[in-house]
N, C-alpha and C positions, 0 to 999 in steps of 0.2 A: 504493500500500500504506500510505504513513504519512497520507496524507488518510483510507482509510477507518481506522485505529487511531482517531485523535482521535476522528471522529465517533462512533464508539464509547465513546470515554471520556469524550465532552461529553454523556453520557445520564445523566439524574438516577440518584442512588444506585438507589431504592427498584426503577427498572427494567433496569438493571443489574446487579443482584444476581437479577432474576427468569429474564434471560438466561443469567445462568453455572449458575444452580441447574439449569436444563434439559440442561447437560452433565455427562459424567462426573467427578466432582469429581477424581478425579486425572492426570485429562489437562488438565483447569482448570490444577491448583496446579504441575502440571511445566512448563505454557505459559508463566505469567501471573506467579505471586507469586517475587517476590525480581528483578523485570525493570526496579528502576530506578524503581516508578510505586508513590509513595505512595498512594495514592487504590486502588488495585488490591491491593494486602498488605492492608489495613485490613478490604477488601470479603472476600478470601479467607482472613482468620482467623476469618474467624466458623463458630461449632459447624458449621453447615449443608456446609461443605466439610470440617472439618478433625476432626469425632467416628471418624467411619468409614472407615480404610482398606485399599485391597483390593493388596496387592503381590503377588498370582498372576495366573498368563497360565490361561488352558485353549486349548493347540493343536486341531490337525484329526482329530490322533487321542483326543481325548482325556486327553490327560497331562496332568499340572499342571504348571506350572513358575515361575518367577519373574523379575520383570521383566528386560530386559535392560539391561547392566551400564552404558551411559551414563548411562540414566532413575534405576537405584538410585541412581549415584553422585550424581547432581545432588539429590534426595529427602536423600539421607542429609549432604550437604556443605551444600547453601542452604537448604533445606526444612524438614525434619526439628527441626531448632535453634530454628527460627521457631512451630511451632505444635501442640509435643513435649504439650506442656502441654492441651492440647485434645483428646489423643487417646482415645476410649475403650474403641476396638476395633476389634483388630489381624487381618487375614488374611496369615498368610506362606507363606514354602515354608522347608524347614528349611536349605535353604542360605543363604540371605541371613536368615536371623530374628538371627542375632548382630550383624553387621552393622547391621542396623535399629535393636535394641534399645538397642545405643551409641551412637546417633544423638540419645540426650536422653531426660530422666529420665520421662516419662513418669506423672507424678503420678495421672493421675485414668483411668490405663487400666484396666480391669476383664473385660475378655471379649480370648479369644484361641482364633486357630481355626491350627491348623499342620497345613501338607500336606505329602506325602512324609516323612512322620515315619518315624522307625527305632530301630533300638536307640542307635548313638550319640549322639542325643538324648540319651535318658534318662540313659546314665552322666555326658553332660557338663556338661549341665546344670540336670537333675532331682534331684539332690544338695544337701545343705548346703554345696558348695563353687562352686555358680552362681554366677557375675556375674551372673545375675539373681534371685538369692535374694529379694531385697526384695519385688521385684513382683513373685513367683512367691507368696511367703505371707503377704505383707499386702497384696496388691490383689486379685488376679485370683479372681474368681467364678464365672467361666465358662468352660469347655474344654473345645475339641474339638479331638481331632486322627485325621488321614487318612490311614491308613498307605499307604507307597507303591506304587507300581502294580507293580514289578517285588520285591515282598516274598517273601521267602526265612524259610519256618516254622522257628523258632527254638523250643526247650525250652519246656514250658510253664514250667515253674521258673526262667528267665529273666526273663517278664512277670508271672509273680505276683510274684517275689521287687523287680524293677528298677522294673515300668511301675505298676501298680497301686500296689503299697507305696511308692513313693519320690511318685507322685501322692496319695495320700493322706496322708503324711507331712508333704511341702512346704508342699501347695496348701492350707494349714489355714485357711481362709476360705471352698472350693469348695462353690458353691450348685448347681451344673449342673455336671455332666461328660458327655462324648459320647467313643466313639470310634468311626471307622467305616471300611471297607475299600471302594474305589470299584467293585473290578472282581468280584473274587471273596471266597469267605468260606477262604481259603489260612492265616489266620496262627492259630497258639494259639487255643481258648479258653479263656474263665476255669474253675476251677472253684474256685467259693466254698465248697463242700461241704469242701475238703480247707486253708482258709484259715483259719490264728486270727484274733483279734478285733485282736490288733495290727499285723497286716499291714492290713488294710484293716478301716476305723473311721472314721464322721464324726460330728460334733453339727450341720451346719451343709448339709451335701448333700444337696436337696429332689428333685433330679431327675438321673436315671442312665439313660442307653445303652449298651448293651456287648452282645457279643459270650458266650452262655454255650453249654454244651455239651450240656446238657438241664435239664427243669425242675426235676432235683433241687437243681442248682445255683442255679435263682432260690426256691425253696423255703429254702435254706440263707440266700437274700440278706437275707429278713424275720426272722434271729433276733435280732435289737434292734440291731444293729451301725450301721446307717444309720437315727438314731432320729428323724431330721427327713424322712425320704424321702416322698413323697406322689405323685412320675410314676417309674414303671418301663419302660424299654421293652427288650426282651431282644430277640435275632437266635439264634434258638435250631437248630445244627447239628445237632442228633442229637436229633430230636421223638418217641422211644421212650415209650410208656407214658404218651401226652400226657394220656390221661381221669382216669389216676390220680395222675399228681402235680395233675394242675388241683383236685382235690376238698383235698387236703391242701394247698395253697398259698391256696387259697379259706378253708381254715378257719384258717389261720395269719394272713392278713391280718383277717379279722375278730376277730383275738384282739387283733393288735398295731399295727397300721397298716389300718386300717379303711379310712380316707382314700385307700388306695393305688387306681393305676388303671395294671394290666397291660394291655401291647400287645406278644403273640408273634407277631414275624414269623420265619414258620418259611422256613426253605430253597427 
């Protein structure tokens, strides 16, 4: 076993690095970096292992979940500290994302996708009283989160008031937002018809997915409120009277967002 290591470590950089690139970068960094071998940290700080990280499992049924708790802890205790700074986008599950997040400052992260999201998220730490305040409204650009598979329909007036307003609030940099449900279309939707301009309002939001209830509501989404938006894409439950709001959403985008380019995936 330690005769084939060397040999392995007596392989020029350039082919070496071509070897780990061919595996999955965080079964590389959990194996290999922080084991002792200068020459092996140096080769797995570079962007190529350390831009993209994916801390979710997907089981046999389908669930999401997050890794398991010896792998997080070595990541978040050796790992994490070493190559925090390199990071630029995050996949988590909502239970280990605090966790991870303390794990180092994270300067140059920009895109986050979180699964098993729920309402305790949002009041814990979609607020001005996050520990991750900082990177929540001076970094991040991109968001998507997945709500979880055993989701229990909560007040609409919960997620306009918490999820949407307190994400548009925060995330006052957000170029892309997504949210999406894996199994079924079970939770709230929005309706932007019944929303003032200060609950949900962006200058900087180019592209939106969500969940709306009909198309009165993506008709309501073009009245200047997301005035940089150019990609829509709506999950529209309740596709009633689809010919005649489509003729009046048609003329509404040619008045004010010309540029826009709707995609209704209906039910």
């Amino acid at each position: 076993m330690n005769r084939s290591n060397i040999n392995l470590l007596d392989l020029p950089y350039e082919i070496l690095f071509i070897i780990l690139k061919k595996l999955d970068n965080m079964d590389v960094l959990y194996s290999l970096l922080d084991v002792d071998n200068q020459r092996l940290d140096i080769i797995l700080q570079e962007n190529t292992f350390t831009n993209n990280l994916k801390f979710v499992l997907t089981t046999l049924t389908d669930d999401i979940s997050s890794i398991v708790d010896p792998i997080l802890n070595r990541f978040c205790i050796n790992i994490l500290p070493k190559i925090h700074y390199n990071v630029k986008s995050l996949i988590l599950d909502s239970i280990s994302m605090e966790k991870i997040l303390l794990a180092g400052d994270y300067p140059n992260l920009t895109q986050l996708k979180l699964f098993n999201f729920n309402g305790k998220i949002v009041s814990r730490y979609f607020t001005d009283k996050s520990p991750f305040r900082y990177i929540f409204q001076e970094q991040i650009t991109d968001l998507i989160l997945v709500f979880e598979k055993n989701f229990n329909a909560i007040s609409n007036k919960f997620y306009i008031t918490n999820l949407y307003g307190y994400v548009f609030n925060l995330f006052v940099n957000l170029k892309h937002f997504s949210i999406f449900e894996l199994f079924q279309y079970r939770f709230p939707c929005l309706k932007f018809r019944q929303l003032p301009l200060t609950i949900c309002f962006s200058s900087t939001l180019y592209k939106l997915s969500l969940y709306i209830q009909n198309l009165q509501d993506c008709y309501a989404l073009l009245d200047g409120r997301l005035k940089e938006l150019t990609t829509l894409i709506v999950h529209i439950v309740q596709p009633d009277y689809l010919e005649y709001y489509s003729l009046n959403i048609n003329n509404m985008v040619s008045f004010i967002l010309y540029s826009i380019h709707l995609h209704f995936i209906l039910k």
